[in-house]
C-alpha positions as CSV (number, residue, x, y, z in Angstrom):
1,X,-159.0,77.7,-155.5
2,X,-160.6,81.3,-154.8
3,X,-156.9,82.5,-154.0
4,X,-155.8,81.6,-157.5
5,X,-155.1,85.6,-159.2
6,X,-157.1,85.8,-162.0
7,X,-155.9,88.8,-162.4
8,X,-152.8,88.0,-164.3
9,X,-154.6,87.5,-167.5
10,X,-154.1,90.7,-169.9
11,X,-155.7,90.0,-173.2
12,X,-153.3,91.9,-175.4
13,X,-150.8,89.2,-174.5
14,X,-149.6,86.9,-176.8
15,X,-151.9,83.3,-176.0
16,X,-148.8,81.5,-174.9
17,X,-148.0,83.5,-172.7
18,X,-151.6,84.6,-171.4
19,X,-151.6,80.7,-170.7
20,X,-148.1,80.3,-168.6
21,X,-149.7,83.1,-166.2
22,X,-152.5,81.4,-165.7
23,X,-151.3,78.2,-165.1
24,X,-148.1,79.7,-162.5
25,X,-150.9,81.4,-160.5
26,X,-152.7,78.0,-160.5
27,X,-149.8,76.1,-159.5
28,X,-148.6,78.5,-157.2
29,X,-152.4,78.2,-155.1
30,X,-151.6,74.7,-155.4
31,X,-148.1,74.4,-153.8
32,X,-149.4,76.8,-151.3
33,X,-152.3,74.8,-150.0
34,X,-150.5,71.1,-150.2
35,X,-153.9,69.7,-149.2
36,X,-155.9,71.0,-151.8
37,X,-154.2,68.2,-154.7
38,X,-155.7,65.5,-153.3
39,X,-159.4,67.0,-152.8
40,X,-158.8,68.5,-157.0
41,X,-158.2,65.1,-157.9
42,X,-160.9,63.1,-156.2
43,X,-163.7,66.1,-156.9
44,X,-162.5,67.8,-159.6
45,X,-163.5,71.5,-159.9
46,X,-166.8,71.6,-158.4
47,X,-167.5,74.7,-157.1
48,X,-167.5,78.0,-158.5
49,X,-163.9,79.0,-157.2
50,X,-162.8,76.1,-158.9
51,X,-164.4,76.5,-162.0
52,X,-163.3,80.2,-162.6
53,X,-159.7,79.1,-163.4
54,X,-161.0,76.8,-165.8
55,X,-163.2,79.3,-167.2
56,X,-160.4,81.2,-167.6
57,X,-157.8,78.9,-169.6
58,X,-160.5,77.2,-172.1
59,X,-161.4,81.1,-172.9
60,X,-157.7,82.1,-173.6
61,X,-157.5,78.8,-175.6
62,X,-160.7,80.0,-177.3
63,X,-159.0,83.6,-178.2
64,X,-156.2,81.6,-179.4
65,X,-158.6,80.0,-182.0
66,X,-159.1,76.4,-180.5
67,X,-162.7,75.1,-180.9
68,X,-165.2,74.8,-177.8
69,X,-164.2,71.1,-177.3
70,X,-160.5,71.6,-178.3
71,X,-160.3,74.5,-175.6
72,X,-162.3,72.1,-173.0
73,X,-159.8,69.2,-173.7
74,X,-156.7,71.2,-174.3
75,X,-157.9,73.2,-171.0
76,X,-157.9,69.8,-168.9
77,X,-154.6,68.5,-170.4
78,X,-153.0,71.6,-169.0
79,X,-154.3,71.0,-165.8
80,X,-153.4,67.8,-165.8
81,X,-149.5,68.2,-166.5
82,X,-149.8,71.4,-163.8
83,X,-151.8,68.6,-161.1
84,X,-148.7,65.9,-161.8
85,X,-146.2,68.3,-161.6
86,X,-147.1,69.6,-158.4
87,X,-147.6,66.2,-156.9
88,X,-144.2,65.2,-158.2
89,X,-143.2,68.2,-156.4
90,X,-144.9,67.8,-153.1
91,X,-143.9,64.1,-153.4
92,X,-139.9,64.5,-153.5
93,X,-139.2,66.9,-151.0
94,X,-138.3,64.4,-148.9
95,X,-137.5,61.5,-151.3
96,X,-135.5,63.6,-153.3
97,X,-132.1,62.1,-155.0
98,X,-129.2,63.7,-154.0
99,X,-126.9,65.3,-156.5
100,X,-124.4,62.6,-155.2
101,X,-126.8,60.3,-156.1
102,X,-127.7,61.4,-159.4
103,X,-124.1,61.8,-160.6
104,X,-123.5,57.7,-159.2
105,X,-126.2,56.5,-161.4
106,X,-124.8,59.0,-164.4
107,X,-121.4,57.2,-163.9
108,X,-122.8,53.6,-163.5
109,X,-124.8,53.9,-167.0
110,X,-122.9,52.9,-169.6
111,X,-122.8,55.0,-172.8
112,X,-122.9,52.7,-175.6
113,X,-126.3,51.3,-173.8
114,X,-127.8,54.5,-172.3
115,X,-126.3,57.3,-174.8
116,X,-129.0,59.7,-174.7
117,X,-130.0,59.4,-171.2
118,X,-126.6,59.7,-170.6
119,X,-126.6,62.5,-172.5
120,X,-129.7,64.3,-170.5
121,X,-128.1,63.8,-167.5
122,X,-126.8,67.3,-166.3
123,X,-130.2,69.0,-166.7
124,X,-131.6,66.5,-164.0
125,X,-130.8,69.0,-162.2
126,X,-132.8,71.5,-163.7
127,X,-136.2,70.0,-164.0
128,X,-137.7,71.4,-161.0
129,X,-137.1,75.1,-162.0
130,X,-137.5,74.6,-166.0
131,X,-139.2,71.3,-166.5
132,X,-142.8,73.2,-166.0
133,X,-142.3,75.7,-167.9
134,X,-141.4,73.6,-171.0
135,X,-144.3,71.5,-170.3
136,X,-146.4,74.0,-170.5
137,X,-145.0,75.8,-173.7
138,X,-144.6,72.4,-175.7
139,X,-148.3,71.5,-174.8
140,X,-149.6,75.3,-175.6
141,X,-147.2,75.3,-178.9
142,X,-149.1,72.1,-179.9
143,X,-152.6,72.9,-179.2
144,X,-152.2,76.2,-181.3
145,X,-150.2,74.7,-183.9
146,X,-153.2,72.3,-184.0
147,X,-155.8,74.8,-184.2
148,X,-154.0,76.8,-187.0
149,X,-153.5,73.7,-189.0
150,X,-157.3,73.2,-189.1
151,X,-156.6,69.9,-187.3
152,X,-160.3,68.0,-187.3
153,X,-160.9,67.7,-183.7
């Protein structure tokens, strides 16, 4: 956790994107220390190094105008999509469908009973490269939308 760049936060940035930095440095320590998921998820962040990422999001999320416990939560539901997401990751790179495979089960759907999975079909294919991303934005979008709303929370 004390390789994660903490760095990449610039506090003229716009919060949305102060947030995907931070989180593509934290998945990126992740995916480069496989082992690390499953210690994060038993523990939790318990030492320092651990904590200063945290530290780091719930205080953008603060700057974004989110109260304390909106930040704290909002802070640990981004952690939690960016934990999934790498163990989905780390968990298919061997179990992986095949395009082959993908475009079998496409064809053996039928469209009158699957018509919008049909539909999302194609960008299958994407979700590894652009699935985190729009994870992250939707949740970030949400939790500022929320906070400018004056949402009670």
């Amino acid at each position: 956790m004390a390789e994660i760049d903490l760095f990449v936060d610039h506090r003229e940035d716009p919060p949305e994107e102060r947030v995907m930095c931070a989180v593509h440095a934290y998945r990126d320590a992740m995916l480069a220390h496989v082992n690390a998921l499953p210690i994060l998820l038993s523990h939790g962040p318990s030492t320092k190094a651990a904590l200063r990422p945290v530290e780091l999001l719930i205080g953008i999320l603060r700057d974004a105008g989110l109260r304390p416990a909106e930040a704290f939560l909002g802070t640990h539901t981004i952690a939690a999509e960016v934990r999934g997401f790498v163990g989905m990751i780390l968990s298919s790179s061997e179990g992986k469908p095949t395009r082959e495979e993908i475009e079998a089960m496409d064809r053996s759907l039928l469209a009158n009973e699957f018509p919008h999975l049909r539909e999302a079909m194609p960008f299958v294919f994407d979700f590894a490269d652009h699935g985190f991303d729009f994870d992250i934005r939707a949740l970030t979008r949400g939790l500022i939308a929320g906070a400018q709303s004056g949402m009670p929370g």
